[in-house]
C-alpha positions in Angstrom: 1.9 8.7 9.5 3.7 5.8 8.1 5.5 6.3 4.9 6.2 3.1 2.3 8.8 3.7 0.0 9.2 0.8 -3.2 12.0 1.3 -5.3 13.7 -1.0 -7.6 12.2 -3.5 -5.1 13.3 -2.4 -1.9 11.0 -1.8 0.1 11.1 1.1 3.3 8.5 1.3 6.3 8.8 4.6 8.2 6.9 5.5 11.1 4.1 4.8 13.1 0.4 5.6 12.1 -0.9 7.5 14.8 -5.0 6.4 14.6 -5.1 4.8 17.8 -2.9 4.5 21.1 0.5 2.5 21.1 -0.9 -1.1 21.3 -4.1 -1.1 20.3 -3.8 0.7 16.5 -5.1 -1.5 14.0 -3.1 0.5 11.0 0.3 -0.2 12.7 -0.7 -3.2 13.5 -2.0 -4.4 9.8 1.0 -2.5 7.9 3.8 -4.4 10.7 1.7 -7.8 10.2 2.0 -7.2 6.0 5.8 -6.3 6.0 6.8 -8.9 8.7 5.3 -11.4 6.5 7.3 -9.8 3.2 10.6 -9.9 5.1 9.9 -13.6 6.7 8.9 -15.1 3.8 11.2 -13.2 0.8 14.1 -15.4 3.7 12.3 -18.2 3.9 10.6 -18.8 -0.2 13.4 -17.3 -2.1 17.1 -18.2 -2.9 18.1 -14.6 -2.4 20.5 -12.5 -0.3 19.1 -9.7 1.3 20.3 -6.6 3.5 17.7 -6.4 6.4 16.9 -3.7 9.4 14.0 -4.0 11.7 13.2 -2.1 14.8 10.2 0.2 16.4 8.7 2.4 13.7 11.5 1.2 10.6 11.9 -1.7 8.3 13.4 -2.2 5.6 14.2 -5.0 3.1 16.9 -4.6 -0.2 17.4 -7.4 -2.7 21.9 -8.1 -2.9 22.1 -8.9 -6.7 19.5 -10.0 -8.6 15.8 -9.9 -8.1 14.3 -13.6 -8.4 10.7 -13.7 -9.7 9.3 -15.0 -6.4 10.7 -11.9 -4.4 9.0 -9.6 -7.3 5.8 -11.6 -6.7 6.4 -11.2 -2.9 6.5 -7.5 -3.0 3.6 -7.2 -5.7 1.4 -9.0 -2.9 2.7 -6.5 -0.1 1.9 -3.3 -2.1 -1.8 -4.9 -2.7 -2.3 -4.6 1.1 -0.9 -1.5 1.5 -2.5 -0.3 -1.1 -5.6 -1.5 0.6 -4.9 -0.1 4.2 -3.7 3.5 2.6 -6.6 3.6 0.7 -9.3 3.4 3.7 -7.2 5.3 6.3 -5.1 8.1 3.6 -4.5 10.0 6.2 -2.4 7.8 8.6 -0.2 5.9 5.2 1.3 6.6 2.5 2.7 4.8 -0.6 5.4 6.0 -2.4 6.1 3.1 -5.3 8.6 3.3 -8.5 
């Protein structure tokens, strides 16, 4: 199962999903496309400072300082997806938001 955790607007990924095989699960595959495209773009649209760690099954992205408006936006978008994804397949992810 993969476990999101928002709070204060950093934002955890934990785990892997489990519906299909290791290269062909969709669920991994849409949840890793949705926070690789948080992480690239919070670096590349905002003027903010962030503490970073990717690898197989994690990520993780935390705000240093203060929390621009865009970043805010950023992550609003994000939970919509994931929201989306853990609502048709509830039993392979989770959202844990604050």
């Amino acid at each position: 199962m993969i476990q999101i955790k928002v709070n204060n607007y950093s934002v955890e990924v934990i785990g892997h999903a489990g519906y299909l095989p290791y290269g062909s699960d969709i669920v991994c595959a849409g949840i890793s496309a949705l926070y690789q495209t948080l992480e690239h773009s919070a670096m590349e649209l905002t003027e903010c400072n962030y503490e970073t760690s990717s690898e197989a099954g994690y990520g993780r992205i935390s705000p240093i300082g203060d929390v621009s408006n865009e970043y805010k936006l950023l992550v609003s978008s994000f939970l919509i997806g994931v929201n989306g994804i853990a609502a048709n397949y509830p039993d392979y992810v989770i959202v844990h938001a604050d």
